[in-house]
C-alpha positions in Angstrom: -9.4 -7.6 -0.6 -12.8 -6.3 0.0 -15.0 -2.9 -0.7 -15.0 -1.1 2.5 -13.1 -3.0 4.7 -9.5 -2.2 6.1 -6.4 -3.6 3.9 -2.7 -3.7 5.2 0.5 -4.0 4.5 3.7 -3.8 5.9 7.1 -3.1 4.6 9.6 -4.9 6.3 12.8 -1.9 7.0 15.9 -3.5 9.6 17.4 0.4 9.6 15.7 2.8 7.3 13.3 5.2 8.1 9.9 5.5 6.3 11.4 8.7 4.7 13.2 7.1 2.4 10.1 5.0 1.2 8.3 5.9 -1.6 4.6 4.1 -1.3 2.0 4.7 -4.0 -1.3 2.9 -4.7 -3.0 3.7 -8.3 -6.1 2.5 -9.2 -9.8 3.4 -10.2 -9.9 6.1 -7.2 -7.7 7.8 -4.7 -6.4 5.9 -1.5 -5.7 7.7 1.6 -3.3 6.0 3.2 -2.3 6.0 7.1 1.6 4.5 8.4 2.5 3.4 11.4 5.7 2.1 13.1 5.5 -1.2 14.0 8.4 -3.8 15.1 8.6 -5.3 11.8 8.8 -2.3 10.0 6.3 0.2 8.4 2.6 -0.9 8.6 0.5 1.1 5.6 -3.8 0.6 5.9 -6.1 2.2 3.7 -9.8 1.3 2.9 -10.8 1.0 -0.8 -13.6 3.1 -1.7 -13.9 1.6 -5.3 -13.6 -2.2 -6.7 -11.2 -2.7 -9.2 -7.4 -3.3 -9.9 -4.7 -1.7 -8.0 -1.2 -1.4 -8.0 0.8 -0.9 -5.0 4.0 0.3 -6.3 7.2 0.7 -3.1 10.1 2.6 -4.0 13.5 3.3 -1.6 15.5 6.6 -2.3 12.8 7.1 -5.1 14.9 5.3 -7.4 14.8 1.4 -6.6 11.7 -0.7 -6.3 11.5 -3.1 -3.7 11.8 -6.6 -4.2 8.0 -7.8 -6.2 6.9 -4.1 -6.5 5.0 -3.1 -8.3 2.0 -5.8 -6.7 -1.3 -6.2 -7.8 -4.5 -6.1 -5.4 -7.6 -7.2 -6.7 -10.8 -5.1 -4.7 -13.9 -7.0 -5.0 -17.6 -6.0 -3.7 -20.0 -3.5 -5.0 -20.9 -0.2 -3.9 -24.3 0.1 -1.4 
């Protein structure tokens, strides 16, 4: 992933709404992060403002991680 630019993921969901998700991305600064309702599931973009490691960390019911979670996303670049 890159400074600056757009990163996505998407959370594949067959028939759960994005209520029950729990997303959260921790790291060296705060992420804003925008969802959309796509036909795979729940699309999630944010734009790094900060290099560094991250952990994207997806939840359902607030109790059970998702299969891999927490992940790990490496944000390279430096700041202009």
């Amino acid at each position: 992933m890159v400074l600056g630019h757009m990163s996505s993921f998407v959370v594949v969901m067959s028939e759960f709404s994005v209520e029950c998700l729990g997303v959260a991305v921790d790291g060296p600064c705060k992420v804003e992060m925008d969802c959309l309702e796509t036909k795979e599931g729940y699309k999630f973009t944010y734009i790094p403002r900060t290099a560094g490691d991250f952990v994207v960390s997806i939840n359902y019911a607030g109790r059970f991680p998702i299969p891999g979670s927490p992940f790990r996303v490496i944000i390279k670049g430096e700041c202009s």
